[in-house]
Structure formats: structure tokens, C-alpha cells
C-alpha positions in Angstrom: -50.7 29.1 52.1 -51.3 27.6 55.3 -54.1 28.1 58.4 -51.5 27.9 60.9 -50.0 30.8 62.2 -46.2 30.4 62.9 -43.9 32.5 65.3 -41.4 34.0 62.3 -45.0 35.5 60.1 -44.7 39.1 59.7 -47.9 41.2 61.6 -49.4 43.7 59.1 -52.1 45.6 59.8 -52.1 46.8 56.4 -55.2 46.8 54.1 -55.6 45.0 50.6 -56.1 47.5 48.0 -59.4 46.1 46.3 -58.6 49.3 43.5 -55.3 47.0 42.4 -57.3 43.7 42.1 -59.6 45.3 39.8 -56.2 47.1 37.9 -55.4 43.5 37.3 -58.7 42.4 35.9 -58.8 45.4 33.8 -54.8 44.2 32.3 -56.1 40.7 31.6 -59.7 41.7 30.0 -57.1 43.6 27.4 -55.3 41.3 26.9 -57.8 38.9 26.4 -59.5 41.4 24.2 -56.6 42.1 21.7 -56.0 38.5 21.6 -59.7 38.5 19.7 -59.1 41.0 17.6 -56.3 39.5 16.3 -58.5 36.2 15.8 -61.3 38.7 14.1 -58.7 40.3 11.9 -57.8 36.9 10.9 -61.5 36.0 9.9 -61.4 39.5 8.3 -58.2 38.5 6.0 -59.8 35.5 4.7 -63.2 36.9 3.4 -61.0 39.8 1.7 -58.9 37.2 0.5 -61.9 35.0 -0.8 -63.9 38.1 -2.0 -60.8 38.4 -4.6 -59.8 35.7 -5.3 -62.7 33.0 -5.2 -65.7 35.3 -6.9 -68.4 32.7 -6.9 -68.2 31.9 -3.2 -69.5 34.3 -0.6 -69.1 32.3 2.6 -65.9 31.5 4.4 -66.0 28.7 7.4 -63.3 29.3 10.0 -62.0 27.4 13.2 -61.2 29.2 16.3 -58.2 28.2 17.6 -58.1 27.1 21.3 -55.0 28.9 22.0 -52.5 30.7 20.2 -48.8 30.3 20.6 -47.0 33.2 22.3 -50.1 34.8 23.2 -51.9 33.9 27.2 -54.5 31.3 27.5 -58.3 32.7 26.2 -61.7 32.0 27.1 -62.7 30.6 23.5 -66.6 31.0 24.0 -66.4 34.5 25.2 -64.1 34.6 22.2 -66.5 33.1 19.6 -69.7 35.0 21.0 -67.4 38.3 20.5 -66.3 37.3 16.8 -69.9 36.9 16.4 -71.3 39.7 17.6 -68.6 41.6 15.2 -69.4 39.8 12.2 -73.1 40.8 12.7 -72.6 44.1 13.6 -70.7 44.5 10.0 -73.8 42.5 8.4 -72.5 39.5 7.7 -75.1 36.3 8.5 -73.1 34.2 10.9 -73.9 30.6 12.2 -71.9 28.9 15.0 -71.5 25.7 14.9 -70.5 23.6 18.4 -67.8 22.9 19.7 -65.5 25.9 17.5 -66.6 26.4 14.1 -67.9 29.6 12.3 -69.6 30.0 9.2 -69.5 33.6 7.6 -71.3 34.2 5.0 -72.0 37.7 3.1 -74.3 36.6 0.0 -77.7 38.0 1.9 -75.6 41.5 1.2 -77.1 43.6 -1.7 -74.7 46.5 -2.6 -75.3 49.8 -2.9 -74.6 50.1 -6.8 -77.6 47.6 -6.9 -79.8 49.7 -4.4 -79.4 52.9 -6.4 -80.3 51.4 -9.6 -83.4 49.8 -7.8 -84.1 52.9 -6.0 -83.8 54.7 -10.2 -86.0 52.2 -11.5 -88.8 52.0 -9.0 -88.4 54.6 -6.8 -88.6 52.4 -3.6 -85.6 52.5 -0.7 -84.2 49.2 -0.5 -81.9 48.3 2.5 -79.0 46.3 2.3 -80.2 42.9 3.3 -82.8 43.8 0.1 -85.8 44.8 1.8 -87.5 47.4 0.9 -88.3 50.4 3.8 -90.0 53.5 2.9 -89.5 56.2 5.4 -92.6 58.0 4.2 -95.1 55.6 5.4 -97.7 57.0 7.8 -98.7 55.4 11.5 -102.4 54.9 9.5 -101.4 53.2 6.3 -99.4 50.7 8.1 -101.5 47.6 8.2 -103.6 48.7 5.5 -102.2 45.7 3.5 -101.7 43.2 6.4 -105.1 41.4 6.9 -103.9 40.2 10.7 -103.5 43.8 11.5 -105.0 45.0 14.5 -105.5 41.1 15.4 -105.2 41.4 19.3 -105.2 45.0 18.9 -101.1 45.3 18.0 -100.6 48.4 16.2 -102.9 50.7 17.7 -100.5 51.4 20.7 -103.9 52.3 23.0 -107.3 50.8 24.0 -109.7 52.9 22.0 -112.2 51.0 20.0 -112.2 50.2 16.7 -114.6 52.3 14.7 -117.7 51.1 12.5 -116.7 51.8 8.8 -120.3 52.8 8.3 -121.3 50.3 6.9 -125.4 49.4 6.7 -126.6 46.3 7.9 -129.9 44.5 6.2 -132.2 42.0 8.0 -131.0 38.5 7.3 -134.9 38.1 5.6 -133.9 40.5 3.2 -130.9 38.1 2.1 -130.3 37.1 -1.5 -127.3 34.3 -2.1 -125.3 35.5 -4.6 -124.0 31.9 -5.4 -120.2 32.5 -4.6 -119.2 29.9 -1.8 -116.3 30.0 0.7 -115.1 27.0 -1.1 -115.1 26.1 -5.1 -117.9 23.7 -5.5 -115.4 21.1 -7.9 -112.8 20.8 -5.1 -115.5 19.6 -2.5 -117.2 17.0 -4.9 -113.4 15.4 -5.7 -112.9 15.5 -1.6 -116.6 13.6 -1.8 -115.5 11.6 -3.7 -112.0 10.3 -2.3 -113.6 10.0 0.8 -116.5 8.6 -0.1 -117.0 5.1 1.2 
């Protein structure tokens, strides 16, 4: 295209239709897209395939291809952080590694015949990355067990203040040492004597 204008350039007055530049962004973004789902379902064919047919292993590493042939040039990081995004979604624990490398692995999985039989024998829910949730857990008995709950007031979700537990206080000149120390007595004597000069 040149800046010069010559005699024999047609005039328009016509507009450019900014609706058809987007209608071509819109055919290459799906193009682009089922060009990674056919790399996914390629990732998707080799766990199945390695779920069968290689029990012990339950991780897959996989290449993405910089281009494919017969298929349009692809942006292969938007391609790697959607195959990603995918595998997670599906639960598998993915790890990229730079410059086109993915490692897939499903071993974190716990299956459901394994949950229900947990779930039988002690009666907890168990998700499937094998923690256990209980949906019956009250907003109070949260951080019952947690001793840095309520550390920098997290939990309480307002700005009251904390209540006394009624406890009663004695003077410290009615103190009696019970003898129990912070510490074990036989650990401080053998730091004593390490450091002792």
C-alpha cells in the first residue's frame, strides 16, 4: 500500500464495516479453538490409553506440538494455558514445564468406590482429592480445633470483641508453681551442656 495518491485510485466514500473485522476474528478464534481441542483430545487418548494399558503408572507427559500439518498456524501458549485449564477443570494435577511440555498426572484422584467405603466405615464425606468435608459443620465449631483461629481476627467476619470465657483471675501473691515448665528440664541441661564452654 502506498501514501501516495495516484490519478487512476478509485474515490470511495464508503465506510469500513468494523462488524466484519470482528466476523473475522470470531472465524479465526474457532479455528484456533478446535485446533486445541483436537490437541486436548489427543492428551485425553493417551491417559485412557495409559489408564488400560500401563496400570501402575498414573501420569502421562506430553509435548505440544508447535504446529500441526494441515491445520493454520496456533498460538501455542494460549494453547498450553487452555489444555491446562481443561485438565484441571477435570481434576487432574497438571505441571507445565517451559518451553512445551505437560505433565498430567491423576494419582491425587481417590475414586468414588473408595469414598463410599470410607464414607460406610467412618461416616465422614471424603472428596475426591481425599479430604475429608463435612457439610454439617456449624460457623461456631469451625476453629474449635485450629489453635491460630481467630489470630488477626479471621473467622469472625465482624469487629465485635472477643468474649471473657469467665474465667477467675487470682492475685499473683496467691500463686503456687505446680512444677510443670514450658520446656522439659533434661532437654535444657543437654543444651547446657553442648554449649557450655
Amino acid at each position: 500500500m502506498s501514501c501516495f495518491l495516484f490519478a487512476d485510485d478509485d474515490e470511495t466514500t464508503g465506510k469500513v464495516n468494523i462488524d466484519e473485522l470482528y466476523e473475522n476474528k470470531k472465524i479465526r478464534d474457532r479455528k484456533q479453538l478446535t485446533i486445541f481441542n483436537k490437541i486436548l483430545n489427543r492428551i485425553q487418548n493417551r491417559i485412557r490409553i495409559t489408564g488400560r494399558n500401563k496400570r501402575g503408572d498414573k501420569h502421562i507427559w506430553f509435548t505440544v506440538p508447535e504446529y500441526i500439518f494441515g491445520e493454520s498456524l496456533y498460538d501455542q501458549g494460549d494453547c498450553i494455558a487452555y489444555i491446562v485449564v481443561k485438565l484441571q477443570e477435570n481434576g487432574f494435577l497438571v505441571k507445565y514445564i517451559h518451553p512445551n511440555t505437560i505433565f498430567v498426572s491423576w494419582s491425587n484422584w481417590v475414586p468414588q468406590y473408595v469414598r463410599s467405603e470410607f464414607k460406610k466405615k467412618t461416616g465422614k464425606i471424603m472428596n475426591e482429592k481425599g479430604e475429608i468435608t463435612n457439610p454439617h459443620i456449624e460457623e461456631d465449631d469451625v476453629g474449635k480445633d485450629d489453635p491460630n483461629y481467630g489470630l488477626f481476627n479471621q473467622g469472625t467476619g465482624n469487629n465485635a470483641t472477643i468474649k471473657k470465657d469467665g474465667r477467675q483471675y487470682m492475685p499473683i501473691d496467691k500463686y503456687k508453681p505446680t512444677g510443670r515448665f514450658v520446656y522439659n528440664p533434661d532437654i535444657l541441661e543437654k543444651i547446657e551442656k553442648k554449649v557450655g564452654f
